[in-house]
N, C-alpha and C positions, 0 to 999 in steps of 0.2 A: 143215540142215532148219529149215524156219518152225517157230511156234506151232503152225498146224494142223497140219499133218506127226505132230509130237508127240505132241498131241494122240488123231491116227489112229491112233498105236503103244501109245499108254496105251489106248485102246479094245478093241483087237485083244489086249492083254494082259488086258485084264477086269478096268482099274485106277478106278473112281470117281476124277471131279477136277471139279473146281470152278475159272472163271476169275475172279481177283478185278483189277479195276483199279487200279491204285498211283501213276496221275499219268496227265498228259493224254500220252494215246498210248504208255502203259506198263500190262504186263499180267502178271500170274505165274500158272502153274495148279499149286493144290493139289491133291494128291494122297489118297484117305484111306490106300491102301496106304502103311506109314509114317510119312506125314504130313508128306510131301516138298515142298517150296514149290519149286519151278521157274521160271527164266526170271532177272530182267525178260526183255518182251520186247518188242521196238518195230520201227519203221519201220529206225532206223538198226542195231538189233541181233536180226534175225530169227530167231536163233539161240539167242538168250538172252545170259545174261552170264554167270549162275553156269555151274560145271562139270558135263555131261553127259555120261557114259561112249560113247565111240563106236559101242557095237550097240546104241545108239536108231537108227541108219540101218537095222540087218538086224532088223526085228520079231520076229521069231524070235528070234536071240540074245537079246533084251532079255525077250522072254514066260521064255523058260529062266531068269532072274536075276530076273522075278517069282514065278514058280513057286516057284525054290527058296529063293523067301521070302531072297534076299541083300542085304544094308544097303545094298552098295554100286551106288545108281542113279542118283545124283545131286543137285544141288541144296541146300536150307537144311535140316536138320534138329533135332528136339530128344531127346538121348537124357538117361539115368541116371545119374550119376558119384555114386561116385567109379569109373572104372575098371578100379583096383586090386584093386578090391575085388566086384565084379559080370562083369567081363569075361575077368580073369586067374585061373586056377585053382589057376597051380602061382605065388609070387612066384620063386620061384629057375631055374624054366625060362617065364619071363613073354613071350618070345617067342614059345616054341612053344605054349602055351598060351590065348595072346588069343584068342577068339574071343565076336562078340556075343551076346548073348542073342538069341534070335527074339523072347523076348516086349518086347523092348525096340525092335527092329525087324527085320522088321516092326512088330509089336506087335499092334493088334487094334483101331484106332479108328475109333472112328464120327464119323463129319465131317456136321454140318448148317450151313445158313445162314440167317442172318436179314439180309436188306437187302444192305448191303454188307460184313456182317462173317459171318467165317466161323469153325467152331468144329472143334475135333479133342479127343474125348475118350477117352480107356481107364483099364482099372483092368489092375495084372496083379501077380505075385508074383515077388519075383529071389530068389537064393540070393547069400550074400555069404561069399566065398572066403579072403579075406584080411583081415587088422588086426580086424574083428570076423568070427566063422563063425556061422550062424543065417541067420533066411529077414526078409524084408520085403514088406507090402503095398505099392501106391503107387496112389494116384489123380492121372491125369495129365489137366489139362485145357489149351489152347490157344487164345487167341484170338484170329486177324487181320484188321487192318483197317487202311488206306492211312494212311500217315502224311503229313501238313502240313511242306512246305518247312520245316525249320528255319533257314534265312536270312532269313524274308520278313518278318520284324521288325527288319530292319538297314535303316536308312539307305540303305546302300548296295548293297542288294539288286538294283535294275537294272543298278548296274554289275558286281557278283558275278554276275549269270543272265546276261550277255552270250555269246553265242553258246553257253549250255549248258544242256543239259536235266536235268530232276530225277524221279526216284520213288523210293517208299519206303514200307514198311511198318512196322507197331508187330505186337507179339506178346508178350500176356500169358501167361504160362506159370505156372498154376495146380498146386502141387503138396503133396498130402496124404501121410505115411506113416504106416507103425505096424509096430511090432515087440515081439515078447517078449525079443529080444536087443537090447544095446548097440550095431546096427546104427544108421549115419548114411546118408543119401542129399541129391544136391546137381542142379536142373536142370544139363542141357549144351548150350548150341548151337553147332552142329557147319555149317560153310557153307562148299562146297565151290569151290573159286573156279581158274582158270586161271591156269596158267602162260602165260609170264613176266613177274615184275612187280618192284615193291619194298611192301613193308609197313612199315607207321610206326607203332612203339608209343612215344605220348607217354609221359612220367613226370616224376614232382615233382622227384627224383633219380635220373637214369641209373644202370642196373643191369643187369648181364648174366645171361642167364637161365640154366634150372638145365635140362641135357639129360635128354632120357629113354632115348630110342637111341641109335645114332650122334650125334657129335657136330656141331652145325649148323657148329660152326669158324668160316671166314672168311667162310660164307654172313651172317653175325650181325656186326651194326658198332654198338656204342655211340659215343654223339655225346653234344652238351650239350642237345639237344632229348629224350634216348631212344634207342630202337633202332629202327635198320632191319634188315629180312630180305629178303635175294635168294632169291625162290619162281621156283623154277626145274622141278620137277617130275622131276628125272631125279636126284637125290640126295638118300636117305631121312635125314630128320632130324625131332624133335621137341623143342620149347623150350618151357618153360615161366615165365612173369616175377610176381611177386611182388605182391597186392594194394595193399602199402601204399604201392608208390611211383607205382601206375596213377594213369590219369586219369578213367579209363569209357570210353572211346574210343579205338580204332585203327582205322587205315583202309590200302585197298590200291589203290596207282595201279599199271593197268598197261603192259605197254610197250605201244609201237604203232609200226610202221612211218611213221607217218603223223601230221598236227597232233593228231589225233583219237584219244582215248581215254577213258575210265571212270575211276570213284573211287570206291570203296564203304567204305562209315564203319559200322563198328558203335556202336553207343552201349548200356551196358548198364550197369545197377548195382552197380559193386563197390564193395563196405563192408570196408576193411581189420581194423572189429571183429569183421566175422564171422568164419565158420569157413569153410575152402574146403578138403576134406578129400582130393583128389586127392594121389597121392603119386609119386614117381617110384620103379618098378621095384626099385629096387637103393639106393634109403633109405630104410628104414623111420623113419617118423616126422616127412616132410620135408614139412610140409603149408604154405596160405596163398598159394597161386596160385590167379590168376582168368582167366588168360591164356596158350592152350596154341597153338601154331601147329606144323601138321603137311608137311611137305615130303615128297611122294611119290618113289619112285626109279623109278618107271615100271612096275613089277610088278601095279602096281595100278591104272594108267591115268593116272597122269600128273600130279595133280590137287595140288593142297593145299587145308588146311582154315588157317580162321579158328576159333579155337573162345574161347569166352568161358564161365564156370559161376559158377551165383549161389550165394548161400549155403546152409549145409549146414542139413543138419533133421535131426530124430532125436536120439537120444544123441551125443554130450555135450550138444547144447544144450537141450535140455530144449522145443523147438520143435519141430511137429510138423503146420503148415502154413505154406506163404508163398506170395505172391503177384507174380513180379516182372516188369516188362516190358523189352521189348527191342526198338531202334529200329536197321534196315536203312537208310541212307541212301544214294541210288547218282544221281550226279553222271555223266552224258556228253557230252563236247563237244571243245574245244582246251585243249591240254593247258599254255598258260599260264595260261589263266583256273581251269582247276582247280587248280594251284597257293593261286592266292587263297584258294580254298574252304580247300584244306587250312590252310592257314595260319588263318583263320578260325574252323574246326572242330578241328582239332585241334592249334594252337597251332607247326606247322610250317611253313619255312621250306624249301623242297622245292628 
């Protein structure tokens, strides 16, 4: 299905969206339902790039998974973390118990625009289940707007864009809390991306990450560059890798039958002084990851996520806003010249 197509479905679902332009001949439609960023989407990828649940073709299926206000619709989003502690109710049956908040998404945001930037805001109240119990405010604001080739101050810029196209967005994520309990809260962005590929998480010192579920196993290869993960979509795993050794950056090339494929770099600020208060499941106390990557087993469509969290607010830190941004960068073209990019951007040797 094109943009328009999409488009037609999020209409017929009685979804407000917004199209913002992200580079020459690249477009994403936000959503306010959520607050779902969709697409790129262009000439050479009509479809988009990020992951779309397949009943966007049956508008019907997709109005039902509006209706019943379900997280899962696709594309980039921003949720609450930690989700130990907001989304899990029991830690000891944290399987059967995960399930999202509605107020967290959907949520409840109102999206306006000015020019070419666009704005997603809501306030809403979570309840926190675990490690601290008590309730939390939160004001959540968003801001997108097309980000600037980060190559195009290299020298060698004409020979890096050689047969490849570039778009990209920035997205401040604006976030206040308050509580009367020792509640912490941390942004999440959660960007749902297609199988099959490989992901490259740079680091200062290679380190293998710490599971949540199932174990990622031999999907997961430490190197001297960092780690790589085979997202494959048909085997449920969830890895999480440790702030101090990140770089701010990882990126996902994926396969392609053909010369031609994608590269999408996150770029996001992780401060190994902060606090990043995510925990796994089954260790209490195991905090200091910025970097969560999710492998669907197919139950759920197939998908995997990229997920990145900034740092935490609230008790213990005695911090109680912040402001931090986050740049999507997505490279398509021949897949030796995105090599270079990688290499360039995220210090990999592909």
């Amino acid at each position: 299905m094109k943009m328009q197509d999409i488009l037609d479905v999020f209409n017929y679902c009685g979804m407000k969206c917004e199209v913002l332009s992200v580079g020459d001949g690249w477009q994403v439609i936000v959503s306010e339902h959520g607050g779902h960023i969709f697409g790129p989407f262009s000439e050479a990828y009509p479809e988009g790039i990020f992951w779309i649940p397949e009943d966007i073709r049956d508008e019907e299926k997709y109005r039902e998974r509006i209706e019943n206000r379900v997280w899962n619709i696709g594309g980039d989003r921003v949720w609450i973390a930690p989700e130990i502690q907001f989304n899990i109710t029991d830690r000891s049956r944290s399987r059967e118990t995960l399930n999202t908040p509605k107020t967290i998404d959907p949520g409840s945001y109102r999206m306006t625009r000015e020019g070419d930037s666009i704005s997603l805001a809501m306030s809403l109240d979570l309840t926190s289940y675990n490690t601290v119990t008590g309730t939390m405010h939160a004001d959540l604001r968003r801001v997108l707007h097309r980000a600037e080739n980060p190559l195009r101050m290299l020298p060698a810029y004409g020979e890096l864009m050689r047969d490849l196209s570039y778009c990209g967005y920035e997205e401040a994520v604006d976030l206040a809390v308050s509580s009367e309990q020792a509640i912490y809260a941390e942004g999440w962005d959660l960007l749902q991306i297609r199988p099959k590929g490989t992901l490259f998480i740079p680091m200062y010192a290679p380190l293998g990450g710490t599971d949540h579920y199932e174990p990622a196993g031999d999907h997961e290869t430490v190197t001297d560059s960092g780690v790589t993960l085979r997202i494959t979509g048909d085997a449920r795993y969830k890895i999480a890798y440790r702030s101090a050794v990140l770089t701010g950056r990882f990126g996902y090339l994926a396969d392609s039958d053909t010369e031609d494929t994608y590269l999408i770099i996150i770029n996001y600020p992780n401060n190994p002084s902060a606090m990043y208060s995510e925990e796994p499941p089954q260790i209490e106390g195991d905090t200091g990851y910025s970097i969560h990557v999710y492998n669907d087993d197919g139950n759920s469509g197939g998908f995997a996520e990229m997920e990145c969290n900034l740092p935490t607010l609230g008790n213990p830190t005695d911090l109680r806003h912040g402001i931090d941004r986050l740049t999507k960068w997505i490279f398509a073209g021949k897949r030796e010249q995105l090599k270079k990019v990688a290499k360039m951007l995220l210090g990999w040797n592909i």
